[in-house]
N, C-alpha and C positions, 0 to 999 in steps of 0.2 A: 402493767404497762404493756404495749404493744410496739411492737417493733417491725419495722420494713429494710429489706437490704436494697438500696438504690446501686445501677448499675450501669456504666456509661464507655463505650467503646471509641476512643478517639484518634484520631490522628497522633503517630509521637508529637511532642512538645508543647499540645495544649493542656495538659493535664492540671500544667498548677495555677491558668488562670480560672478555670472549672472547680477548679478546691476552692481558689479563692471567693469564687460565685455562692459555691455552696456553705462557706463558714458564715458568708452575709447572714443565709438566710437559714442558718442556725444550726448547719451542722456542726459539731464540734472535731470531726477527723475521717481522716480515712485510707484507704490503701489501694496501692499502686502496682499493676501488673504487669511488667510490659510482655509484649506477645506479637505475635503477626498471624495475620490470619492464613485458612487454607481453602477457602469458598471457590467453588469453580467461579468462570467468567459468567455465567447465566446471573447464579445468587448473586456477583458484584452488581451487576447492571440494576440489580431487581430493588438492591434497597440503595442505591445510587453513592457506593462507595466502594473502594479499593480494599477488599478484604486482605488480599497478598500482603501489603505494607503492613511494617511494623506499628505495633497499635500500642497504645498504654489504654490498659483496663482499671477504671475507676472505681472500686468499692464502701459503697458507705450506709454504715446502718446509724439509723434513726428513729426515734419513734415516729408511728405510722401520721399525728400531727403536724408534721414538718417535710412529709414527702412529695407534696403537691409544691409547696413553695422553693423545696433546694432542687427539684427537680425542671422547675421553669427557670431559675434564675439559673442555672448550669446551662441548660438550651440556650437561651438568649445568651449568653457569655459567651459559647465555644462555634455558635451562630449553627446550630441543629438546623434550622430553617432550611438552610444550602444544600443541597444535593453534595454526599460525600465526604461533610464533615465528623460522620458520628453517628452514631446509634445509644436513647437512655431507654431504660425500662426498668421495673420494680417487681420484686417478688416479696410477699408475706413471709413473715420469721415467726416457725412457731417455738421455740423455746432459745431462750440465750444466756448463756453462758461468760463468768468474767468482766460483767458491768458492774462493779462495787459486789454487793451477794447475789448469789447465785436467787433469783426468783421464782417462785413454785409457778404452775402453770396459774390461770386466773379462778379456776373453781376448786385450787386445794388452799390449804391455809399451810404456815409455815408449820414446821416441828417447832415448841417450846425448846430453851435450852434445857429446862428442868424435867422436861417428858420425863414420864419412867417408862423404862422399856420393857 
């Protein structure tokens, strides 16, 4: 299976109508950072937000099937559209770790438990 980490830089206090957005549309959980940013005044202007202010940082991995969908419904939730409300973006997970077993990459196969070694 394949995996994606979604990732959303918001204004403090919108974070958990943005979870909420995002369990609609099938994610099951996620984690919460808070932070303030350190961008001079140029960067703030350039992506139309107050980097200085404290931010909560949204992290949520999903497989890569579901990152188009909790990623529009978070936008339209936390109103991305607006100049200043936020920054999402996605990066590829190549291996992960602590989801039920540990999964081999996709071109090895599992050890048996019976291998002989």
């Amino acid at each position: 299976m394949k995996y994606e980490v979604i990732f959303f830089i918001l204004n403090k206090g919108h974070v958990d109508e943005a979870m909420t957005a995002a369990r609609e549309a099938g994610a099951t959980g996620g984690t919460v950072i808070t932070g303030r940013g350190s961008a001079t005044e140029e960067i703030s202007k350039a992506f139309g937000i107050d980097f200085r202010q404290e931010k909560e940082i949204l992290l949520i991995l999903c497989e890569s099937r579901l990152r188009t969908d909790i990623m529009s419904a978070i936008s339209k939730k936390a109103g991305l559209s607006k100049p200043g409300c936020g920054i999402g973006f996605s990066l590829p997970v190549e291996d992960v770790a602590g989801i039920g077993k540990t999964a081999p990459p996709e071109n090895e196969t599992a050890p048996t438990e019976n291998a002989a070694e």
